[in-house]
N, C-alpha and C positions, 0 to 999 in steps of 0.2 A: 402643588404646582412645581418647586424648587424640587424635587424628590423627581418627576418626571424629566425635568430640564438635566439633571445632574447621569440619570439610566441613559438617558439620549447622548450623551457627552462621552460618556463608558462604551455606546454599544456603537458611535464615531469610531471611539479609537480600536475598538476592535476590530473593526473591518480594514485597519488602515494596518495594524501587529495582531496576529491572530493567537495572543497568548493574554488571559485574563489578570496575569499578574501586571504584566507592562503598561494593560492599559488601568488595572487599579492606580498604581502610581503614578500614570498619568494625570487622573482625576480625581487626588489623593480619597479613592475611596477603599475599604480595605476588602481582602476576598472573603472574609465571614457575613460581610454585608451582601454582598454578589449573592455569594452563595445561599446565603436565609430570604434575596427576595425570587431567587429563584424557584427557592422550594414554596413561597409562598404567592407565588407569581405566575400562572402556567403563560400566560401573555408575554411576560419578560424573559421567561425560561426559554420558550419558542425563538425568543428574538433576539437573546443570547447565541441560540443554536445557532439563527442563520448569520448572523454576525461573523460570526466562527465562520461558518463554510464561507462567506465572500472572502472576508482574509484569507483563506487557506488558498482559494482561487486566485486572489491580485498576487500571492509570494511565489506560487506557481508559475503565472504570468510572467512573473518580473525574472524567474528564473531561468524561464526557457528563453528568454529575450535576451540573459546572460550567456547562455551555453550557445545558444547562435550564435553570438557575439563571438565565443570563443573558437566557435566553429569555422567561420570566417577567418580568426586569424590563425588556424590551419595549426589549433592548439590538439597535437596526439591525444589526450585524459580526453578532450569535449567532444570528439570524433569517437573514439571507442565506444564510450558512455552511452552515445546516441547510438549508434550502431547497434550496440548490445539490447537496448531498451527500446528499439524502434525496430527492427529488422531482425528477422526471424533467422535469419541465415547465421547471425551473429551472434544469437542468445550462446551463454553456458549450456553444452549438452553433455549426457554421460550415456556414452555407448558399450554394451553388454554383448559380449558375442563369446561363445563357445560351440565345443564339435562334440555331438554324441551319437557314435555309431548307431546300428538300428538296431542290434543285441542289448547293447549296455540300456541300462536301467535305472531312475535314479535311486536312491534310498531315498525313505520318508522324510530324513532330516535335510537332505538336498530341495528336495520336492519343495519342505520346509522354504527354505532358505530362497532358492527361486520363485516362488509365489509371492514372499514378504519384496523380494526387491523390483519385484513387477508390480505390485501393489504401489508400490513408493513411486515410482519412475511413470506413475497413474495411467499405465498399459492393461486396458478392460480383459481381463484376466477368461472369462467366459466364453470370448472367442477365439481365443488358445485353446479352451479345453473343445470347443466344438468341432475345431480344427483336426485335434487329436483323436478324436471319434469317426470324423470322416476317414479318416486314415485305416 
């Protein structure tokens, strides 16, 4: 019963600091205990898990309610941040542009090289080359 009451107390403070250290010391219990009734626990292992995700949700919460806050007072960092993170217009992009006449030709290792960075920059490579065949 005491052993119930004490998980319940632990899996409180978790949703309140989503880090299982902070709340062991909270409830002086230690994390080899956490951990062994975890593994031995799929009940408490579950409901550790969701502990975890509400706290990760209320620090989120509490964070965006901060950055508004910052936003309002018309703080440059908290306007960027959101702009970049919220609005597409604003993300980091990298733009790739070159000229190749209709003679010139690449070499394999170019060929190479452009493929891998069109791979990266996650541009569907296949409808370039379908492109190049209509041509």
């Amino acid at each position: 019963m005491k052993k119930n009451k004490v998980k319940n107390q632990f899996l409180d403070e978790l949703r309140k600091i989503p880090i299982i250290q902070v709340a062991c010391e909270k409830t002086s219990l230690s994390r080899n205990s956490i951990y062994r009734w975890k593994k031995e626990d799929m009940e408490f292992s579950k409901a550790v898990d969701e502990a975890l995700a509400d706290g990760e949700s209320f620090i989120n919460e509490m964070c965006e309610s901060q950055l508004l806050g910052l936003i309002k007072d018309k703080s440059w960092p908290a306007l960027a941040f959101w702009l970049r993170h919220r609005n597409s217009k604003f993300r980091d992009k990298v733009e790739v542009t070159t000229k190749i006449e209709k003679d010139e030709s690449l070499t394999p290792e170019q060929e190479a090289v452009v493929r891998e960075a069109l791979h990266l920059s996650s541009i569907n490579i296949s409808n370039i080359d379908n492109k190049e065949n209509e041509q």
